[in-house]
C-alpha positions in Angstrom: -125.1 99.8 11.3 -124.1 97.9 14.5 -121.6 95.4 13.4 -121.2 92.3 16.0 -117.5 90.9 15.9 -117.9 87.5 17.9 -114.2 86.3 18.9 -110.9 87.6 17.3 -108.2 86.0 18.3 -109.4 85.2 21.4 -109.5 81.7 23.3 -111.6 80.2 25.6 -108.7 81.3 28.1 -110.0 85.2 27.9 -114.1 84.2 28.3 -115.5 81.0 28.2 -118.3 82.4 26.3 -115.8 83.6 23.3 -117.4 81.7 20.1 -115.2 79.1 18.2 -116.6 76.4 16.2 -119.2 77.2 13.1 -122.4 76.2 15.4 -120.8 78.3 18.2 -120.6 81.7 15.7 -124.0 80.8 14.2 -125.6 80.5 17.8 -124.2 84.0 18.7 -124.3 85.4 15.1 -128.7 85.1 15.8 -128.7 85.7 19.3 -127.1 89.6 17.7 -129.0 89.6 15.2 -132.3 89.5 17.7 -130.9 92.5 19.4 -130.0 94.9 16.4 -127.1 93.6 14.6 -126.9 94.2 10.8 -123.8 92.0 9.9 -120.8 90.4 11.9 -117.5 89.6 11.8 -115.2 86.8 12.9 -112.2 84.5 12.6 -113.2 80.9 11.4 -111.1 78.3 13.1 -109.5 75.1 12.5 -111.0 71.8 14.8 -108.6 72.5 17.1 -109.0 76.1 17.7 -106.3 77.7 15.1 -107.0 81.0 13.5 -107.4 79.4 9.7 -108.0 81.2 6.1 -108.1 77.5 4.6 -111.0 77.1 2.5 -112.8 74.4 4.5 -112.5 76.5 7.4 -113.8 79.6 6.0 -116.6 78.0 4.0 -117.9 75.7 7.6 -118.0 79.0 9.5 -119.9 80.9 6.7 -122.2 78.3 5.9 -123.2 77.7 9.4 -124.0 81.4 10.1 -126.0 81.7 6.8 -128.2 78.9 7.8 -128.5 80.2 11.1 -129.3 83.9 9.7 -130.5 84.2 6.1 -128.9 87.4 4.5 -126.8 88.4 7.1 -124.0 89.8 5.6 -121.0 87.7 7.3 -117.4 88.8 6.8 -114.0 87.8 8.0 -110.1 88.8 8.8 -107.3 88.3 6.7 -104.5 89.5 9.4 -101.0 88.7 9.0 -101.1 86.5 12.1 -103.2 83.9 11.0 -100.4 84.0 7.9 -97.8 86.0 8.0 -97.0 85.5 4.0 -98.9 88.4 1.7 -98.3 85.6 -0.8 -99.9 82.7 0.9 -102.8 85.3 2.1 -103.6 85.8 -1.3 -103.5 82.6 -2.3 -105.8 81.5 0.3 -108.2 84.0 -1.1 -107.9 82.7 -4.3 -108.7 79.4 -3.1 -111.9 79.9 -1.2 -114.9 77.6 -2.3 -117.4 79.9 -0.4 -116.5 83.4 -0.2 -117.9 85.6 2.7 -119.7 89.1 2.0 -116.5 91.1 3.5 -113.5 90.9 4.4 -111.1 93.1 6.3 -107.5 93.8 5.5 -105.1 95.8 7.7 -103.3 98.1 5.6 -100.8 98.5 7.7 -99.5 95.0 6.7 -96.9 93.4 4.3 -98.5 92.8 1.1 -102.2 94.5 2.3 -102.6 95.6 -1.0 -102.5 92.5 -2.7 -104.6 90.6 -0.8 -107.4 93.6 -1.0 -107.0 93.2 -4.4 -107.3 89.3 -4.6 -110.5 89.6 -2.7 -111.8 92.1 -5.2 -111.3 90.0 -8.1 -113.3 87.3 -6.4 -116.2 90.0 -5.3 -115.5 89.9 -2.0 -116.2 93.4 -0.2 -112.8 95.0 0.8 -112.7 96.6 4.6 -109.4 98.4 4.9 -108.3 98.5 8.2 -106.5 101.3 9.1 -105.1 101.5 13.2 -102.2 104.0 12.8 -101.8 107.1 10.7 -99.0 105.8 8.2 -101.7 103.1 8.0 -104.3 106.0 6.5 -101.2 106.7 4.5 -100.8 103.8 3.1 -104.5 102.8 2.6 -104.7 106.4 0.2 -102.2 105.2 -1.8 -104.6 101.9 -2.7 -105.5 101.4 -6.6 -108.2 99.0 -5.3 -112.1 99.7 -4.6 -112.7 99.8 -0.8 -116.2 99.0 0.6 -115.6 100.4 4.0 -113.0 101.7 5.8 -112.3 100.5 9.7 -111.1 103.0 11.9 -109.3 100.6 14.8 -108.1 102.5 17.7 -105.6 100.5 19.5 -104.5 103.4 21.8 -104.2 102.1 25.7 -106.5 105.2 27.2 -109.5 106.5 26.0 -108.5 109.9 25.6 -105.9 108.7 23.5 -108.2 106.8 21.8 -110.7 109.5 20.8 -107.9 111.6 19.9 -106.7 108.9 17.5 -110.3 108.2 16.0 -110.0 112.4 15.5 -106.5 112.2 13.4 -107.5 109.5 11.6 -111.3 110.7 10.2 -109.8 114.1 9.7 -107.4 112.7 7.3 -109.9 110.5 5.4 -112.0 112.6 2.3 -115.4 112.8 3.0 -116.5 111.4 -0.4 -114.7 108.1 0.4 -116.1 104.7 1.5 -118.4 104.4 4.6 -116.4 104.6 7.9 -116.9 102.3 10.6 -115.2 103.5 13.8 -114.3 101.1 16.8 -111.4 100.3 19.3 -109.7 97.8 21.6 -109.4 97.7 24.8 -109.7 100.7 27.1 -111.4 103.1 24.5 -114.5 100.5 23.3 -117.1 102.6 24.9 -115.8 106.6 24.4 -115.2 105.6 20.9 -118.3 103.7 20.8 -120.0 106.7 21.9 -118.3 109.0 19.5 -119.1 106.9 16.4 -122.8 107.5 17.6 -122.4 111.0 18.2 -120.6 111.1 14.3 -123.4 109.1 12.6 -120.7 106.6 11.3 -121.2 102.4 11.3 -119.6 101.0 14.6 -119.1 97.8 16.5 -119.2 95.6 19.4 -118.1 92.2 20.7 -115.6 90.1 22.5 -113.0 90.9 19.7 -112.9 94.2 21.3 -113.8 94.3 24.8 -114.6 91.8 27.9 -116.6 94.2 29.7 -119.5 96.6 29.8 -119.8 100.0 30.3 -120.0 99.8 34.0 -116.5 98.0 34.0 -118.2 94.3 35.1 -117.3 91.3 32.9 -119.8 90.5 29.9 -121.6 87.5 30.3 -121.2 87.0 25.8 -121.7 88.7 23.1 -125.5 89.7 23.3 -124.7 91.4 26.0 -122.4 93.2 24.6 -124.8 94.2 21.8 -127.7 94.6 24.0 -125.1 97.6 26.2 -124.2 99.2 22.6 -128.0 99.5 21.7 -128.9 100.6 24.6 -126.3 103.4 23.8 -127.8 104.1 20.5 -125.8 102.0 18.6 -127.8 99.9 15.7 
């Protein structure tokens, strides 16, 4: 599975094709799915812009990319930026009038554990996100089912990012959740690569990277997609 994760926290000041409003992620949301995609993620925003885990703001960006693309499975972050209290994370979960299909949660966090379980008590698929290895540490000491695990590697090269992706599969059992393996930055494409090679779910978008394999900027999203099928991604 080729997951598409349309903005992050980016702004309009890293690409001006980085989707922000509902109709924005619903445009680029079927535009991926055309070319392969079999879910997407993203970071729902307030009017003016502001990472947001209020309900409204959740349920305009789900809505809008459900009516866009029937059954795609649509999910969404819970980082610590968007609020830094565990307390308040899980309280916005808790208070969600239209829930998305998934939703990740960086175990690495204050108070990750809660709000994984807060979105399992209101059937919301947990992603743990794991980016370091006390973060696969931490995750393994979870009492809370786990849809999929995300393998994020953050590391600034991509040999340190393939040797990362390495640590951090090696210490996850086999017979756990399905992996998805991705990384930021310099290391999109090797890891990219490697996740094909592995078999294992991947992803692609301007979350992760501005620019294509060759190096050049990406004109949006689809074509970001349309370089990781082209890789064998999907």
């Amino acid at each position: 599975m080729l997951l598409a994760c349309l903005n992050g926290d980016r702004g309009r000041d890293s690409h001006p094709a980085v989707p922000l409003s509902p109709t924005e992620l619903a445009t680029d949301a079927a535009r991926c799915v055309g070319l392969g995609v079999g879910a997407v993620h993203v970071h729902p925003r307030t009017a003016d812009g502001v990472e947001s885990l209020r309900p409204a703001d959740i349920a305009d960006a789900v809505v809008a990319i459900r009516a866009a693309v029937p059954g795609l499975p649509v999910g969404v972050s819970t980082g610590a930026w968007i609020e830094p209290d565990p307390l308040a994370r899980a309280a916005a979960v808790g208070a969600w009038t239209v829930l998305p299909d998934f939703a990740s949660v960086n175990a690495h966090e204050p108070g990750a554990e809660a709000v994984a379980r807060a979105l399992h008590e209101r059937g919301v698929m947990v992603e743990a996100g794991l980016w370091t290895m006390p973060a696969v540490e931490a995750y393994l000491g979870w009492r809370v089912p786990v849809g999929r695990v995300l393998v994020e590697c953050m590391a600034p090269s991509p040999e340190s990012a393939l040797a990362e992706a390495a640590a951090m599969l090696d210490a996850l059992a086999p017979s756990g959740p399905p992996v998805l393996l991705h990384a930021e930055g310099a290391g999109v494409w090797v890891v990219l690569a490697e996740a094909v090679r592995r078999g294992l779910d991947t992803r692609i978008g301007l979350e992760d990277t501005l620019r294509l394999p060759d190096g050049s900027l990406a004109r949006d999203n689809a074509a970001l997609v349309a370089a990781a099928v082209a890789w064998g991604a999907g």
